[in-house]
C-alpha positions in Angstrom: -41.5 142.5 89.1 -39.7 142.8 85.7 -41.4 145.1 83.3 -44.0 144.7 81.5 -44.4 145.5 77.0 -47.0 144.8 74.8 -45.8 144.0 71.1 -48.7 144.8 68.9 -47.4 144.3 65.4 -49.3 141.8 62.6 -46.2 140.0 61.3 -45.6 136.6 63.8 -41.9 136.6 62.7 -41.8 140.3 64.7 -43.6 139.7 67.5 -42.0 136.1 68.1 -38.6 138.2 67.9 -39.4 140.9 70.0 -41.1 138.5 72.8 -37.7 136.5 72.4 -35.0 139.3 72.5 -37.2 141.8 75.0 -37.7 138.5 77.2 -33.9 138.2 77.4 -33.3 141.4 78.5 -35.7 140.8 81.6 -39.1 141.6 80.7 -42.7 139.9 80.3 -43.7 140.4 76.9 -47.3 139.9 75.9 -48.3 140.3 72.1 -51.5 141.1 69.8 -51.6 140.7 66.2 -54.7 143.5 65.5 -55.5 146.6 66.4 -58.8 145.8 68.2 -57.3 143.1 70.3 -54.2 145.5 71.2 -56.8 148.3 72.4 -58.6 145.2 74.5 -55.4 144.5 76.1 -54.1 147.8 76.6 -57.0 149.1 77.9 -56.1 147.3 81.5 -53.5 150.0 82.0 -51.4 147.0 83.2 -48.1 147.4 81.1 -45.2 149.5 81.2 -44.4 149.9 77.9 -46.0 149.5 74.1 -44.7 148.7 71.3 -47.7 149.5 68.6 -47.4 149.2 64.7 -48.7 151.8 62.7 -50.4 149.5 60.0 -52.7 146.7 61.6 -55.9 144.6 60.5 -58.7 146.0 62.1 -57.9 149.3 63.7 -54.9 151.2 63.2 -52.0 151.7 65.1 -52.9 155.4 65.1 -56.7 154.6 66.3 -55.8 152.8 69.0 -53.5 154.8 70.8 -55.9 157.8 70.1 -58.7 155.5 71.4 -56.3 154.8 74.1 -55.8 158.3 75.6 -59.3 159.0 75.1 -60.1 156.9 77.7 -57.7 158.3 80.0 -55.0 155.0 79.0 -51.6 156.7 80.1 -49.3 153.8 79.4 -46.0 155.0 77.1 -46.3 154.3 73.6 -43.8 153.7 71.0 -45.0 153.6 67.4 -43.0 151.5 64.7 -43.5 152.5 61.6 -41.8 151.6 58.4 -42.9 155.3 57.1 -40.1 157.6 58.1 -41.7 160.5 57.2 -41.9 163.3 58.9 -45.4 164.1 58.4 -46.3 160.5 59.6 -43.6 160.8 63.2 -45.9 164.5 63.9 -48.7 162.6 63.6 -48.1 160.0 66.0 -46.5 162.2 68.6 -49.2 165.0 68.2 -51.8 161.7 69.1 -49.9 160.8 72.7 -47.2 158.7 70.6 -44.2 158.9 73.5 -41.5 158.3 70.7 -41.5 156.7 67.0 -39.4 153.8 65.8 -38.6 153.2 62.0 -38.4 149.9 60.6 -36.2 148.3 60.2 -34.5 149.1 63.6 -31.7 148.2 65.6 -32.5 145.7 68.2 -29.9 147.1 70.4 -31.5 151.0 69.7 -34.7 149.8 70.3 -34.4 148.3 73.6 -32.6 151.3 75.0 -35.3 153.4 73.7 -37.6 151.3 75.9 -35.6 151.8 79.0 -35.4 155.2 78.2 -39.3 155.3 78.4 -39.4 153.2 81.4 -37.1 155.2 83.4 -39.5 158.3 82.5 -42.7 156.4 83.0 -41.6 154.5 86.6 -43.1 157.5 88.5 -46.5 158.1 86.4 -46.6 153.9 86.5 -47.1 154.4 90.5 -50.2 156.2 90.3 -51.7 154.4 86.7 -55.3 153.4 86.4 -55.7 149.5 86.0 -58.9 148.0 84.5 -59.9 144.2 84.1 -63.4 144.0 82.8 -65.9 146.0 85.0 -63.1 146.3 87.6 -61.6 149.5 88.2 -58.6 149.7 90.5 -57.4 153.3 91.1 -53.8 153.5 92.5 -54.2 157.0 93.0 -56.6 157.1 95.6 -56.3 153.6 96.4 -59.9 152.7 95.5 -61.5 149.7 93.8 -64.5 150.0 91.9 -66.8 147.5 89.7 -69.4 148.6 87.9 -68.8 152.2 88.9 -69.7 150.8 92.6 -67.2 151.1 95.4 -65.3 147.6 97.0 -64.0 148.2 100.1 -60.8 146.6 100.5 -58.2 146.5 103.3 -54.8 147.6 102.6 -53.3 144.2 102.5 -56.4 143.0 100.3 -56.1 146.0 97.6 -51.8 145.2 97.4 -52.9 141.8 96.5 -55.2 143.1 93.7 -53.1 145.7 92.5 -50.1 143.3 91.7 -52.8 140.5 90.5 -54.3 143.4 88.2 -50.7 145.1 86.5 -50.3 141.6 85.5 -53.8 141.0 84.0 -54.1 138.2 81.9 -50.4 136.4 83.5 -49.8 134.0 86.4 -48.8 135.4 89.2 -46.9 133.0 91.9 -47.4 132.8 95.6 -43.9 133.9 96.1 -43.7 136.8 93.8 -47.3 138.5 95.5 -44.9 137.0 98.8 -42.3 139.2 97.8 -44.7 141.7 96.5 -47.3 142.7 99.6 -45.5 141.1 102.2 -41.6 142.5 100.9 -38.8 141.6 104.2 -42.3 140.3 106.4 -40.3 136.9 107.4 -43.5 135.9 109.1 -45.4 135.6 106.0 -45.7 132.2 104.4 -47.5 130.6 101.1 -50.1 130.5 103.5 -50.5 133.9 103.9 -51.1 134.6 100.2 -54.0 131.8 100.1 -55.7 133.6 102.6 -55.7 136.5 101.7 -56.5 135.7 98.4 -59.1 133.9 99.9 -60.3 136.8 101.4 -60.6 139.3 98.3 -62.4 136.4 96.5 -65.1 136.8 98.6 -65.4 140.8 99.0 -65.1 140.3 94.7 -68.2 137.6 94.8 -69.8 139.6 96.8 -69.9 142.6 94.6 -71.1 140.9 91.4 -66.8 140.4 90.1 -66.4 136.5 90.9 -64.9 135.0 88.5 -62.1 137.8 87.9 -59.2 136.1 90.4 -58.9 132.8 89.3 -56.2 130.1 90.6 -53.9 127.9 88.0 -53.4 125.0 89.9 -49.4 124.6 90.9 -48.6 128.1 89.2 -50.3 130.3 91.2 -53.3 133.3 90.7 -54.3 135.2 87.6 -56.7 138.0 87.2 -58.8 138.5 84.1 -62.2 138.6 82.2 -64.0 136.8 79.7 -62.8 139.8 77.0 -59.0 139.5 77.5 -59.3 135.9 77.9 -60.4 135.8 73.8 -58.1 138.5 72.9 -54.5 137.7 74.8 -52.3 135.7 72.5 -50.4 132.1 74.0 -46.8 132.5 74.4 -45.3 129.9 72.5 -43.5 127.3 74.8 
């Protein structure tokens, strides 16, 4: 799966740049333009990477990632800035920041910088909270929880979850969950994934969390809630 960054930045002429040149060097790039629609989005723990301006409408870059770790958020965090201060760069790193960018940056600096936090955050990412409206899914202990109540889940059933999940709020196709859960399995068809899919659905229903796995017709299966629904940002065709 390639790896995931949100851009959080309120100029459309940065994020439509970022999303274009971060997109051609193999990742999924989602974007906000606020900063309480970035700490909606972030919140899900599903993303590798953010990028997160300082000054946004709303809440700023500095609140959210301070609301973020509050609440136990571990994704890496870049903060761009066009204050190069060095006042402003303690702040940010003394908040959870995991590095500081000044603008205007290098494309090609700023993409390596990214990697860089990737490579260090690969590990961590393993074991990272992910949260999609009530729905807790710890990859630590392998648990699923909504509402604070436990879903018991077989091991197939939670990898389905868990890759639907760390792309919260993105289409996900049969053959990348295929590739995903079932990895060198030749056995395993398309088929496979629908029923399976087919069978969290109803362990979700059950515990009051229908309506969180959703199918896109000819695409494939997307998990997310009524809150990231208003918050998540098209991607421009």
């Amino acid at each position: 799966m390639k790896p995931r960054v949100l851009v959080v930045d309120d100029e459309l002429g940065v994020r439509r740049a970022l999303q274009r040149g971060l997109g051609a060097e193999g990742m999924d790039v989602v974007t906000a333009a606020d900063g309480p629609s970035a700490l909606d989005i972030a919140r899900t723990g599903a993303f590798d990477v953010i990028l997160l301006d300082i000054m946004l409408p709303g809440l700023s870059g500095y609140r959210v990632l301070q609301a973020l770790r509050g609440e136990g958020v571990t994704t890496p965090v870049l903060l761009v800035s066009a204050k190069d201060g060095e006042i402003d760069q303690a702040d940010g790193l003394d908040l959870g920041a995991d590095g500081y960018v000044v603008k205007p940056f290098s494309f090609v600096v700023l993409v390596a910088q990214v990697r860089a936090v990737l490579r260090r955050g690969q590990a961590e990412g393993a074991e990272r909270r992910l949260k999609v409206g009530e729905l807790t899914v710890d990859r630590a202990v392998r648990e699923v929880r909504f509402g604070g109540e436990l879903v018991p889940l077989s091991p197939r059933e939670f990898a389905v979850l868990e890759v639907l999940v760390s792309r919260a709020g993105a289409v996900v196709t049969k053959d990348e969950l295929l590739r995903t859960v079932w990895g060198d399995e030749l056995a395993a068809t398309r088929n496979a994934v629908e029923v399976y899919v087919g069978y969290l659905r109803r362990k979700l229903d059950a515990a009051g969390a229908g309506g969180i796995v959703r199918t896109v017709r000819g695409h494939g299966y997307l998990a997310s809630s009524i809150e990231l629904d208003a918050v998540l940002e098209p991607k421009p065709r």
